[in-house]
C-alpha positions as CSV (number, residue, x, y, z in Angstrom):
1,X,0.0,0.0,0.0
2,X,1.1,3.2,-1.2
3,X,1.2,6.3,1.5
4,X,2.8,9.9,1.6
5,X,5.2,8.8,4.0
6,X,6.7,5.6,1.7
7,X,6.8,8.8,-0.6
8,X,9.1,10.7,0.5
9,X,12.3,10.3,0.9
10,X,13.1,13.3,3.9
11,X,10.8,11.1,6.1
12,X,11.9,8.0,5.1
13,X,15.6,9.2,5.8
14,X,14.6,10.7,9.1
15,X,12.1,7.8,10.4
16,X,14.6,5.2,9.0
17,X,17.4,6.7,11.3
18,X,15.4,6.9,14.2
19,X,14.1,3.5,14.2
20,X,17.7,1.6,13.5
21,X,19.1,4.0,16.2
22,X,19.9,2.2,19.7
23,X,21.4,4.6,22.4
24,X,23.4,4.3,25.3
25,X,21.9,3.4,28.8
26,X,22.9,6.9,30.8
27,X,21.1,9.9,29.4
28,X,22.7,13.6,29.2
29,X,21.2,16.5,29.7
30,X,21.0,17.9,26.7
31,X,19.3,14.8,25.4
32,X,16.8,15.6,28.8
33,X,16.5,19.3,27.4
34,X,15.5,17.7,23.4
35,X,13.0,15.6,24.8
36,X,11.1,18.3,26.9
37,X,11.3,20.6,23.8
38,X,9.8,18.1,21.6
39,X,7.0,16.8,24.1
40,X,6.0,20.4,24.0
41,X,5.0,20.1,20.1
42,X,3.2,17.2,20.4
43,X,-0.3,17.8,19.1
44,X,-3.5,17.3,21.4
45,X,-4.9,14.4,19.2
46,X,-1.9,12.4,18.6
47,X,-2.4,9.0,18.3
48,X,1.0,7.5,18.2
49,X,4.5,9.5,18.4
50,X,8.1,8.4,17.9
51,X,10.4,10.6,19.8
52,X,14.3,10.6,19.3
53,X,15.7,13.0,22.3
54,X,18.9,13.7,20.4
55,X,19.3,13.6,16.5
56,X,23.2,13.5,17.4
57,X,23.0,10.5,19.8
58,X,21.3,8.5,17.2
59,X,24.2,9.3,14.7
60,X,27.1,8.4,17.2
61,X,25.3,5.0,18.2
62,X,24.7,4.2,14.0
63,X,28.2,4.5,14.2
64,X,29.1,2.3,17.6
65,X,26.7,-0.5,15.4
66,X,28.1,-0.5,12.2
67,X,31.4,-0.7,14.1
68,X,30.8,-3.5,16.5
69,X,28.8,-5.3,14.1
70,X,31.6,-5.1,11.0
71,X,28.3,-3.9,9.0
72,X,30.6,-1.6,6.3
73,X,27.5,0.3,5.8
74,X,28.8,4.0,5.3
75,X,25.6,5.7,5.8
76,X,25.7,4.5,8.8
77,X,28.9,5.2,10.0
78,X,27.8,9.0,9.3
79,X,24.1,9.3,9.4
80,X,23.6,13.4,9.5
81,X,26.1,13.5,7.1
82,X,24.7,11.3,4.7
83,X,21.0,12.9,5.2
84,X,23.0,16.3,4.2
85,X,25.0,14.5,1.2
86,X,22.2,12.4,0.0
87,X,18.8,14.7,0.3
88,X,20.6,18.1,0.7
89,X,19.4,18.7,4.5
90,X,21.0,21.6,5.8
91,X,20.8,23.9,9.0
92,X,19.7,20.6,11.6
93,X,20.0,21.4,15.4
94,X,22.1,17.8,15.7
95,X,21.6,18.0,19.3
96,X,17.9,18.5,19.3
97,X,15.2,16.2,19.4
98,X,12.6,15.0,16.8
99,X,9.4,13.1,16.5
100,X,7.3,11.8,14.0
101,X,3.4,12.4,14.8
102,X,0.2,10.2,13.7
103,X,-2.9,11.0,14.2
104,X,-6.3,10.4,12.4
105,X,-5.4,6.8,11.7
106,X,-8.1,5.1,9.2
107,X,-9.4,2.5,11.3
108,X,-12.4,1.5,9.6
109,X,-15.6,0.2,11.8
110,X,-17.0,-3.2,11.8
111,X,-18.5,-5.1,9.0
112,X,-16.5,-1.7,6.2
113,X,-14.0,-2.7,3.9
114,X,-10.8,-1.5,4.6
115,X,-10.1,0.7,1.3
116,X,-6.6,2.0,2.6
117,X,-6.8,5.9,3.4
118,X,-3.9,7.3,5.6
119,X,-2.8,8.8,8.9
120,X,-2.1,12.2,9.0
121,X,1.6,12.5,9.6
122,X,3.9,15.1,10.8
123,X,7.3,15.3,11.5
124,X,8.8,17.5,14.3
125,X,12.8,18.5,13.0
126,X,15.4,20.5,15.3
127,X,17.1,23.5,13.3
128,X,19.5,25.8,14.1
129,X,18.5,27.4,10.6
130,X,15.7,27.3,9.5
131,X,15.6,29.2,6.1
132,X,19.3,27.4,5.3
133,X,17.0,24.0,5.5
134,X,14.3,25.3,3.1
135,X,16.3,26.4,1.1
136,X,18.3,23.5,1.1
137,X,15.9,22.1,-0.8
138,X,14.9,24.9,-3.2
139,X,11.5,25.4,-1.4
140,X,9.1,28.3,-2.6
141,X,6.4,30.3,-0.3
142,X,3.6,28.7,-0.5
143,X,1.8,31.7,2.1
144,X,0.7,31.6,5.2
145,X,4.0,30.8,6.6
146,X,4.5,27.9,4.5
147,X,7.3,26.3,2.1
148,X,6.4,23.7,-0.1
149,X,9.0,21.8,-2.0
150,X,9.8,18.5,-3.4
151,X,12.8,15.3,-3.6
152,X,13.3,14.1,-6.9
153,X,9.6,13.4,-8.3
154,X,7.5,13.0,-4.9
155,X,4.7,14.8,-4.1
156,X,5.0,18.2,-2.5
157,X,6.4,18.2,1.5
158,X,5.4,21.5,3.2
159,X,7.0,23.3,5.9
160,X,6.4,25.6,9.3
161,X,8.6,26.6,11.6
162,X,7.8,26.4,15.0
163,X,10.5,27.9,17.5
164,X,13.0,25.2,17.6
165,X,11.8,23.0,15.2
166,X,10.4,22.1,11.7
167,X,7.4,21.2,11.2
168,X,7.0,19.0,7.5
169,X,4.1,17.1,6.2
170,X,2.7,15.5,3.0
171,X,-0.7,17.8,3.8
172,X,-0.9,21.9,3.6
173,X,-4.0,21.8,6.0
174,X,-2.0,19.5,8.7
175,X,0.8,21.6,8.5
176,X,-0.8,25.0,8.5
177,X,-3.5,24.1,11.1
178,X,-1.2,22.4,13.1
179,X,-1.0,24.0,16.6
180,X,1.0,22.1,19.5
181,X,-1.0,20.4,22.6
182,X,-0.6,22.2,25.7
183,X,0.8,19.3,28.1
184,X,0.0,16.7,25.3
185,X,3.0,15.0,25.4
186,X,3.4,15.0,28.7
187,X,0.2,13.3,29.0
188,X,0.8,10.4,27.0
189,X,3.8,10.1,29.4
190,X,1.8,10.2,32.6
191,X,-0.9,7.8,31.3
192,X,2.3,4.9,30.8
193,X,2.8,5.4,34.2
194,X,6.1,6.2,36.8
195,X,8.5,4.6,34.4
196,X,7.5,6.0,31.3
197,X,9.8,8.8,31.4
198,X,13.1,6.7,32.4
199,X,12.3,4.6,29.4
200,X,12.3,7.5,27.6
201,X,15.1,8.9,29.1
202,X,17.3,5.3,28.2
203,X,15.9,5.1,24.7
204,X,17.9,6.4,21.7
205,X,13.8,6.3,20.4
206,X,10.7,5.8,21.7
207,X,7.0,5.2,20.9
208,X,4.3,6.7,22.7
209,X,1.2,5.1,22.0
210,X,-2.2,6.5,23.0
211,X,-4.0,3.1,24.1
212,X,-7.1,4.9,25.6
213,X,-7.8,6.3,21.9
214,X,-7.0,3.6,20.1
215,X,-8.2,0.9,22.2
216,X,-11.6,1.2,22.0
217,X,-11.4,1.5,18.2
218,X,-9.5,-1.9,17.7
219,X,-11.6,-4.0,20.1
220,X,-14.7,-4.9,17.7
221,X,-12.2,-4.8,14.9
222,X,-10.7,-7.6,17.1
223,X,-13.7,-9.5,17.4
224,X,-14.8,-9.0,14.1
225,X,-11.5,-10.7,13.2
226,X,-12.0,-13.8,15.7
227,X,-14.8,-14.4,14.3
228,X,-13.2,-14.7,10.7
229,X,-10.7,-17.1,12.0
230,X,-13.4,-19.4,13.7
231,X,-15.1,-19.8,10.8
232,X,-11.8,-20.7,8.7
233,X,-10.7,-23.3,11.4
234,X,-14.5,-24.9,10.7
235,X,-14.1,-25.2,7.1
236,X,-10.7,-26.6,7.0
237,X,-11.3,-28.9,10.7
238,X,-15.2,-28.9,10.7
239,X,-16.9,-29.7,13.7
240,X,-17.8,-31.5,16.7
241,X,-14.4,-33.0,17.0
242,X,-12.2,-32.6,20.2
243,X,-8.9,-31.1,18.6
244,X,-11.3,-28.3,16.5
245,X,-13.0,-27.9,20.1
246,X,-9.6,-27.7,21.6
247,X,-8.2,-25.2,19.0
248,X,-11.3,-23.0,19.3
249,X,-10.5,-22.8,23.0
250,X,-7.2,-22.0,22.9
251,X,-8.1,-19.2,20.2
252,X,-10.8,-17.9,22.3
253,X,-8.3,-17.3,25.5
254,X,-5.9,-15.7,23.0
255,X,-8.7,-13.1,21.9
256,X,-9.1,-12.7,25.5
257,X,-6.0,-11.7,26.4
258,X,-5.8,-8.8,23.8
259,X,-9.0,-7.8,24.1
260,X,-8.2,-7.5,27.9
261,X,-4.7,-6.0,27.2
262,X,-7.0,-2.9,24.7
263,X,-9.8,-2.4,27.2
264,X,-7.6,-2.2,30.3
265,X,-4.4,-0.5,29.2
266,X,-3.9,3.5,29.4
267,X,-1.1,4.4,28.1
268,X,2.1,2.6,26.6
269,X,5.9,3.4,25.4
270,X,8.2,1.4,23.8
271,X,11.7,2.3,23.4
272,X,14.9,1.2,21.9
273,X,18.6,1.5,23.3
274,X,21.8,-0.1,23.1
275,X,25.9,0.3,24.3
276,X,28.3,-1.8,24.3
277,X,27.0,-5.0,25.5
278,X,23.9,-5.3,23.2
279,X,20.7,-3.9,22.1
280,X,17.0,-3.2,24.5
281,X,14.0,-3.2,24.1
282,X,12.0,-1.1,26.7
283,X,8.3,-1.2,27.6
284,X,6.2,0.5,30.0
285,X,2.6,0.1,30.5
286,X,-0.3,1.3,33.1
287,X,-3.7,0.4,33.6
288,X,-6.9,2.0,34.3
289,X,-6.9,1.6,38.3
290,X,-10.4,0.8,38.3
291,X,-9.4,-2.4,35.5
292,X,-9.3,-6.2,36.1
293,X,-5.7,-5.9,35.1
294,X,-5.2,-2.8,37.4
295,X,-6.2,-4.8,40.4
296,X,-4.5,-7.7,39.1
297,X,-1.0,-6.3,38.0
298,X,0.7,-5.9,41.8
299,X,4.2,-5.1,43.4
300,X,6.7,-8.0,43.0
301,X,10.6,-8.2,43.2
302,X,11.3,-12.1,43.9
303,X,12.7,-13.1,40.7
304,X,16.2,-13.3,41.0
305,X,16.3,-14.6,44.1
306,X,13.9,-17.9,43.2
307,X,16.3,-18.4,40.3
308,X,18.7,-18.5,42.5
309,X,17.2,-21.8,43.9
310,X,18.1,-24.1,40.8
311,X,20.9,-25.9,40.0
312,X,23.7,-23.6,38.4
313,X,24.7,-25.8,35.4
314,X,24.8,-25.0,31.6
315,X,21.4,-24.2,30.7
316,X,19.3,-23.4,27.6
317,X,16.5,-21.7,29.0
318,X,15.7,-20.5,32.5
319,X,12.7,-18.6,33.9
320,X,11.7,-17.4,37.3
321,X,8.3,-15.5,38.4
322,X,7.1,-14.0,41.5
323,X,3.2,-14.8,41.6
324,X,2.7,-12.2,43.9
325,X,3.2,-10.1,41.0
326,X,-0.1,-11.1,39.3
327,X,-3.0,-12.4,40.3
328,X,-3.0,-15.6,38.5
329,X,-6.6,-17.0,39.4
330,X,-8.4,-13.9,38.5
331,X,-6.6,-13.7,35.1
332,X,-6.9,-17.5,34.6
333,X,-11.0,-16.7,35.3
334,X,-10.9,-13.5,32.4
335,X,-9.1,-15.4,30.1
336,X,-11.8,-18.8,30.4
337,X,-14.8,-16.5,30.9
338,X,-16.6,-17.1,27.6
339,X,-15.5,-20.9,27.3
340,X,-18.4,-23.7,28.2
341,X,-17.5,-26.1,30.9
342,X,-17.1,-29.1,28.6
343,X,-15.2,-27.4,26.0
344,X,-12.7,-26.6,29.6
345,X,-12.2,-30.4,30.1
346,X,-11.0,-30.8,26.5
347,X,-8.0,-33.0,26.3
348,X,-6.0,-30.2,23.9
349,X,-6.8,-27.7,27.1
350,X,-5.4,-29.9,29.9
351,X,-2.0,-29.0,29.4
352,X,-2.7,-25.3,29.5
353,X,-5.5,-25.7,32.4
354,X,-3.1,-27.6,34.5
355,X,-0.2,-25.6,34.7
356,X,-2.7,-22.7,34.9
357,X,-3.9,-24.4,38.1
358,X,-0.6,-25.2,39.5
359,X,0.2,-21.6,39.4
360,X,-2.4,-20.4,41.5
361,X,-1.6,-22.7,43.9
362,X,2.4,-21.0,43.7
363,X,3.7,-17.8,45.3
364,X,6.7,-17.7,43.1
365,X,8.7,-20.7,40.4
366,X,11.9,-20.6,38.7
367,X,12.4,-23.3,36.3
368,X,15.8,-24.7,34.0
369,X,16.4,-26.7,30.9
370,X,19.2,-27.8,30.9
371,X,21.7,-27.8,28.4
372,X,22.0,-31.8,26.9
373,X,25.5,-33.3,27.7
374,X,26.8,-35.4,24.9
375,X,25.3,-33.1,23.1
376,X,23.4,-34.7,20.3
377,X,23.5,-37.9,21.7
378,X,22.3,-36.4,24.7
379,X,19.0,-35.5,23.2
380,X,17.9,-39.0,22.8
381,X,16.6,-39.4,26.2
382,X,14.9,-36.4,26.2
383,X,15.9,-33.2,27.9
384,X,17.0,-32.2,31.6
385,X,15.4,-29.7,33.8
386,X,13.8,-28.8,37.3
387,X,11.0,-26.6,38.5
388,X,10.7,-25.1,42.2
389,X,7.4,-23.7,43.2
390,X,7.2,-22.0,46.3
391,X,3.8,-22.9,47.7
392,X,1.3,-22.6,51.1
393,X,0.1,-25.8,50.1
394,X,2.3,-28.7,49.2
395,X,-0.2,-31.1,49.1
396,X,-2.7,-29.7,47.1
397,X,0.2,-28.5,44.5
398,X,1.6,-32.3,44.3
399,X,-2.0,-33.8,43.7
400,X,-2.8,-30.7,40.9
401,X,0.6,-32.3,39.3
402,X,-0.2,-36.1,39.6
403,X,-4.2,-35.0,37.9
404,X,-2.1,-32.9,35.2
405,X,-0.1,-36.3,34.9
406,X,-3.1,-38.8,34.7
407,X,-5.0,-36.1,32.1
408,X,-2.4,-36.6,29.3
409,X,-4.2,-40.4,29.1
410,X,-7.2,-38.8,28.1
411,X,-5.3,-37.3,24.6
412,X,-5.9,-39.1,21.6
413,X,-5.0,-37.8,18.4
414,X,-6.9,-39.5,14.6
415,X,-3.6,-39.8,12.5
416,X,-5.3,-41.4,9.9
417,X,-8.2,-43.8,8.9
418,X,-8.8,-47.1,10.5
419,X,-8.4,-48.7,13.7
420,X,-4.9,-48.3,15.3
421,X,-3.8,-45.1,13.6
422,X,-4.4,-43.2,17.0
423,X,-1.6,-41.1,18.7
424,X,-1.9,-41.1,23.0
425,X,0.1,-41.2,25.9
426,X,0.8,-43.9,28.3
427,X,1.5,-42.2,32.2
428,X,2.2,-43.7,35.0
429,X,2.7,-41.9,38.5
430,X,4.9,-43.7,41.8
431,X,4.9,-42.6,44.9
432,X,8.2,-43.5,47.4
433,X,10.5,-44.7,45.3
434,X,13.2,-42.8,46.6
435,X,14.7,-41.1,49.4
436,X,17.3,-38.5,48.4
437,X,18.9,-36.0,51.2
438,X,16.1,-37.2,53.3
439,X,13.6,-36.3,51.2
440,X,10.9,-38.6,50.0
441,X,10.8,-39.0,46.0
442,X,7.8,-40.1,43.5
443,X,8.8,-40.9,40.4
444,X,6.1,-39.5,37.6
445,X,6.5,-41.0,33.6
446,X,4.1,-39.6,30.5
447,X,4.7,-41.8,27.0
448,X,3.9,-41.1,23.6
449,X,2.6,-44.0,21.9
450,X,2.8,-43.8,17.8
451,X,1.0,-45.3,15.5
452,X,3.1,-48.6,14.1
453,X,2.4,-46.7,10.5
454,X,4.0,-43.5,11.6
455,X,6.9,-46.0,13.8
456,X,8.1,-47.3,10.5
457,X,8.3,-43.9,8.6
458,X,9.6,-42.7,11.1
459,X,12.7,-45.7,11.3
460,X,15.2,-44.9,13.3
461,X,14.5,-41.3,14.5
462,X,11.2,-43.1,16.2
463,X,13.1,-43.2,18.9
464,X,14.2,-40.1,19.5
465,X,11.3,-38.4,18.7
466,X,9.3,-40.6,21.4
467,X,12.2,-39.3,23.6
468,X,11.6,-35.7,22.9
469,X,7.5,-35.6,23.2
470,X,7.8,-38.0,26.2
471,X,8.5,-36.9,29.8
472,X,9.7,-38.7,32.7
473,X,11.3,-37.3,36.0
474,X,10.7,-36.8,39.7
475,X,8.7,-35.0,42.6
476,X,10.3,-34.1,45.7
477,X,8.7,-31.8,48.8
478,X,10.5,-29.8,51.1
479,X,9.3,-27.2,53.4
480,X,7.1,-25.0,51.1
481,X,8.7,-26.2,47.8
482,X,7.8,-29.0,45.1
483,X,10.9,-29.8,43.3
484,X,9.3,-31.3,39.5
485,X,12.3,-32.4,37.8
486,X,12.4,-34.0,34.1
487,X,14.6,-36.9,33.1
488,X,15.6,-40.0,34.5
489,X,18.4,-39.1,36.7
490,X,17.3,-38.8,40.4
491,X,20.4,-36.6,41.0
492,X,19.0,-34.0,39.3
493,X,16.5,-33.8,42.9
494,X,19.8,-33.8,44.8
495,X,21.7,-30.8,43.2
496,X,18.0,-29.2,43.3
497,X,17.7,-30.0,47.0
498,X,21.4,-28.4,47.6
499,X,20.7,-25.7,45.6
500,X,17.1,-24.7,47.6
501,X,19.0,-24.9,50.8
502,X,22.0,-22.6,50.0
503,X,20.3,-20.4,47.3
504,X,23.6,-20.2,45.1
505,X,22.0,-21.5,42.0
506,X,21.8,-20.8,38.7
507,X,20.4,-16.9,39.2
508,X,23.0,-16.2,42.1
509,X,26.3,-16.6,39.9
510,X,27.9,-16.3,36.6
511,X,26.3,-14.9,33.1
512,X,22.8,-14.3,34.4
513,X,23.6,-11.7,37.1
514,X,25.9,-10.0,34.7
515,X,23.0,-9.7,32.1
516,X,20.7,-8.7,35.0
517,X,22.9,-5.7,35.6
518,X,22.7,-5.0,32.4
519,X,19.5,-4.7,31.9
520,X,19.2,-2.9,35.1
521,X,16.2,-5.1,36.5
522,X,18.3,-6.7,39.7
523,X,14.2,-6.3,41.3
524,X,12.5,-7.8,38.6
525,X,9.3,-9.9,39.2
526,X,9.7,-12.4,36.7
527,X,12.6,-13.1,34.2
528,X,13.5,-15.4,31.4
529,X,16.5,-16.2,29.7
530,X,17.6,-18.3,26.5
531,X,20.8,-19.6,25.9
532,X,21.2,-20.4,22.4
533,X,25.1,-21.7,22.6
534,X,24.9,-25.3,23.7
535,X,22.2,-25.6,20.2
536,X,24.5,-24.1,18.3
537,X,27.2,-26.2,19.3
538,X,25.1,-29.2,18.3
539,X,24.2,-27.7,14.9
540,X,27.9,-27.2,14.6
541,X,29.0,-30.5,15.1
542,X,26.3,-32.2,13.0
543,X,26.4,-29.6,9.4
544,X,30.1,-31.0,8.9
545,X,29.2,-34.4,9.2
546,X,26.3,-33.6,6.2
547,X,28.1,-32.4,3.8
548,X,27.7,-28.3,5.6
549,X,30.0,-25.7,6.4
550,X,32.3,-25.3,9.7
551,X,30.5,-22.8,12.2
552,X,32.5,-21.5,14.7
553,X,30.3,-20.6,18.3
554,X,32.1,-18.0,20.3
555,X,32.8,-18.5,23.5
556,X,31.5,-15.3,24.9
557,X,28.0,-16.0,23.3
558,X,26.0,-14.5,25.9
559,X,21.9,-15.8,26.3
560,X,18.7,-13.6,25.6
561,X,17.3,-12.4,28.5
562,X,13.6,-10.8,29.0
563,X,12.6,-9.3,32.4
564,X,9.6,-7.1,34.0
565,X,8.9,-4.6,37.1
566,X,5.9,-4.6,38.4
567,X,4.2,-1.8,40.5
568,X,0.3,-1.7,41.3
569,X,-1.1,-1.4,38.4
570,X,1.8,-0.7,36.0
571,X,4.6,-2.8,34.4
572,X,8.1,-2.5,32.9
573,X,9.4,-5.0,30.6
574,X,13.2,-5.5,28.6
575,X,14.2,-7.7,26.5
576,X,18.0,-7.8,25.6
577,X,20.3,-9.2,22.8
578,X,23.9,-9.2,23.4
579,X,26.0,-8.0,20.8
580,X,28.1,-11.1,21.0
581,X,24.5,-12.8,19.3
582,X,24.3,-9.7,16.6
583,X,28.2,-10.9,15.7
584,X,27.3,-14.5,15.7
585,X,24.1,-14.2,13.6
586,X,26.3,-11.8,10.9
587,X,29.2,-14.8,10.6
588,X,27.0,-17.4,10.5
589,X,24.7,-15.2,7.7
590,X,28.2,-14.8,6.0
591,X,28.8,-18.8,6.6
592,X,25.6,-19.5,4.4
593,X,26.6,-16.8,1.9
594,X,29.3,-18.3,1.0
595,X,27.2,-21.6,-0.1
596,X,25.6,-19.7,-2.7
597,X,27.0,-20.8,-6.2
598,X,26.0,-17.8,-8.1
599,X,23.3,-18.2,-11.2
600,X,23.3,-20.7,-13.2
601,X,25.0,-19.7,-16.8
602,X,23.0,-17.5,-19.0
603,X,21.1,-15.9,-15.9
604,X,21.5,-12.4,-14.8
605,X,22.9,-11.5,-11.6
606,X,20.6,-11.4,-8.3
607,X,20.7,-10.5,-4.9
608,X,21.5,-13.5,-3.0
609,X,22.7,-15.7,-5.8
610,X,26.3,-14.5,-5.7
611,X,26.1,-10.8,-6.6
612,X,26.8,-8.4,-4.3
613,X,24.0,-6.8,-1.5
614,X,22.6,-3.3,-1.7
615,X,23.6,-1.5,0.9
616,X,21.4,-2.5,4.2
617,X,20.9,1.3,5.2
């Protein structure tokens, strides 16, 4: 779809550096000082704005990325200069801040055809001159205080200055009528809640986003949408059977969510940064006080130190949550509200309902995979890992686990026609088997069983594969924690046991409190983190052996790491990527580049088949 923005190239430049652009953690105060003076521009009926406190702090941190990265972009190594080279932009304020305003998005109402239309867009630019930047570009007086001009052959881009700042648009009426919002911009802040503005403040750019507005716009376009996809999944599943019955369900709780997430939500910003270590992704959201998810969303800290209760031993992904952080049974209640009690008992649900239930029985979990030693070998017993749920009551949690257990019997899949062709689990649940640092162990086992057909096409990776989609492992209780390990070896319960006791685990030591620090959230509520090393090492060792290229894994390959605050009623998410990922993603891209054999004789050069890239900026 076609729009005055994709149009012109000024905007394109400008929005394009702005959204690459990842800034340093610690904000100066000149970058405080562009920020207020661009918040004072925004307009009263804005519906989404992208603010960039400092147009020179942008540029420096292009550079820092094309730099660490090796990227050998050169527009990025210069950005202002290349948007003065490239589109002639002359007398910018490079310290100043910017933003790019939408309002009057076309969001058509239920049951209309969506026949494109466009937001009204204006961009906010610091200048030191702003005559030299009109004239930059050749612009004539269009009256009223307006410039009008053109780039190359797109349609005319006019111009207002206003005090500090240019204002540009693709439409004379939004530029000319435009008229800043009195506290607008601070507004949107305030309704994101307390750590809107430090999100801001971290962020190289941010997006404001006016939930209240928009919210109740999108809602019945949401619905309207569900509705769509129901009726898609009943002509391709038809009815009446229990996986259609169990996709429906699972569909309906994920329309609840987001229609929960638009009616309750007041205000949201998003933000991008980076330094040296990596790249962020900021988020800050409040709620209406008076919401479900205002009551719901509470004060929690606990995270780091549950995670500290696990085993510290080479993971791939580890998570931790402190469920005083959210009120798990009402949410669980919102999210099944429109769902008919038999549709709930659905064997495709019990998964979901099960480990719903479990958590409303815990105050707080952390939970490891670990990483498979022998590597691929490793794999074919299926993988490693331990929860610990702190819980008031043990008993209740360990029977809610056995039933979750027992349920999996109930699944049966139709693989094809004819008797036999079924795919279900076998379980079987022990009490006492064990007795490991004085702790009394059951033993807990849930089996796929394949149809012979599906066995034999299978051949030999039957095996594995059972060994993946099966689970077996241990239960252990002490104190106020269940210990729910998964694989066969028992001394996973001991290292777990150790670990509860001492609390030096895998949270307390090594990469994950480094990445913590990073991302600043040493309080956080919950956290998650993803290791993708020890899979890459696999891959690594197994492309060689079929024929692929060598892949080296760097040793400093640091994991993925998510993390929230919560305060009543508001949250703070980030989600990081370590440079040392951006690096490995870029050799291994280069790896597979290298593969390519060019075209075939006769055939013009391409992109991707041996001829070289445009540049990426």
């Amino acid at each position: 779809m076609s729009t005055h923005v994709l149009r012109m190239p000024l905007m394109v430049a400008m929005v394009a550096m702005l959204g690459v652009a990842l800034a340093p953690a610690t904000p100066a105060a000149a970058d405080e000082a562009g920020t207020s003076k661009v918040l004072s521009l925004v307009p009263e009926d804005a519906s989404i704005v992208v603010l960039v406190p400092s147009l020179e702090k942008v540029s420096r941190n292009l550079e820092m990325l094309n730099n660490n990265l090796d990227l050998e972009v050169p527009q990025m190594a210069d950005a202002i200069g290349s948007l003065r080279d490239q589109l002639g932009v002359r007398g910018l304020d490079e310290k100043g801040g910017a933003a790019l305003v939408m309002r009057k998005l076309p969001i058509p109402e239920p049951g209309e055809d969506f026949v494109g239309g466009e937001p009204e867009v204006l961009l906010m630019v610091p200048v030191s001159d702003f005559d030299a930047m009109v004239g930059g570009f050749n612009a004539e007086d269009a009256g009223d205080g307006l410039h009008r001009f053109t780039i190359e052959d797109t349609d005319p881009i006019f111009a207002r200055r206003v005090g500090d700042h240019a204002v540009l648009g693709p439409s004379r009426d939004a530029v000319g009528d435009y008229e800043a919002g009195n506290g607008a911009g601070e507004r949107l802040i305030e309704a994101a809640g307390s750590d809107a503005m430090p999100t801001i403040e971290r962020s190289a750019i941010s997006v404001l986003i006016n939930v209240a507005e928009l919210g109740p716009k999108l809602r019945p376009l949401l619905e309207e949408g569900f509705e769509q996809q129901m009726m898609m999944m009943q002509m391709m599943m038809g009815n009446g059977d229990e996986m259609m019955e169990g996709n429906v369900a699972m569909a309906r709780m994920a329309f609840n969510a987001m229609d929960l997430l638009l009616r309750d939500t007041r205000g949201a910003v998003i933000g991008l940064e980076a330094g040296g270590a990596g790249g962020m992704i900021n988020v800050a959201v409040a709620f209406d006080e008076d919401s479900e998810l205002g009551r719901y969303v509470q004060a929690g800290e606990g995270a780091p130190k549950l995670l500290s209760r696990v085993p510290n031993r080479s993971f791939m992904f580890a998570m931790a949550a402190d469920s005083s952080a959210l009120n798990m049974a009402g949410l669980y209640d919102l999210l099944t509200q429109d769902l008919d009690e038999e549709i709930k008992d659905n064997p495709v649900l019990q998964g979901v309902t099960s480990a719903l239930e479990m958590a409303k029985l815990s105050k707080g979990s952390s939970s490891v995979m670990f990483a498979p030693r022998g590597g691929l070998m490793g794999l074919a017993g299926g993988f490693e890992g331990v929860s610990v749920y702190e819980v008031e009551d043990t008993e209740r949690f360990v029977a809610a686990h056995r039933q979750s257990i027992q349920d999996m019997a109930d699944f049966e899949m139709d693989m094809g026609a004819g008797p036999g062709a079924e795919m279900k689990y076998r379980t079987e649940y022990e009490e006492d088997v064990a007795e490991v640092e004085g702790v009394k162990v059951h033993r807990y086992s849930v089996e796929m069983e394949m149809p012979q057909a599906m066995m034999a096409e299978l051949g030999p990776m039957a095996g594995m594969m059972q060994g993946l989609t099966g689970q077996k492992g241990h239960v252990a209780v002490k104190g106020d924690h269940v210990l729910v390990t998964t694989g066969r070896n028992i001394d996973i319960v001991r290292d777990a046991l150790r670990a509860l006791d001492a609390e030096t685990g895998l949270g307390s030591d090594g990469v994950i409190p480094r990445v913590r620090r990073v991302m600043d959230m040493e309080n956080a509520a919950a956290e998650g983190y993803l290791d993708i090393k020890p899979m890459a090492e696999i891959v690594a060792g197994i492309l060689p052996m079929m024929g692929g290229p060598q892949i080296r894994v760097p040793a400093d390959l640091q994991p993925l790491a998510v993390a929230a605050k919560t305060r009543d009623g508001e949250l703070s998410a980030r989600f990081f990527a370590p440079m040392s990922v951006g690096r490995f993603v870029r050799d291994l891209v280069d790896v597979l580049e290298q593969l390519d054999p060019g075209p075939a004789p006769g055939q013009p050069q391409q992109p991707g088949n041996g001829a070289p890239r445009p540049p990426a900026f």
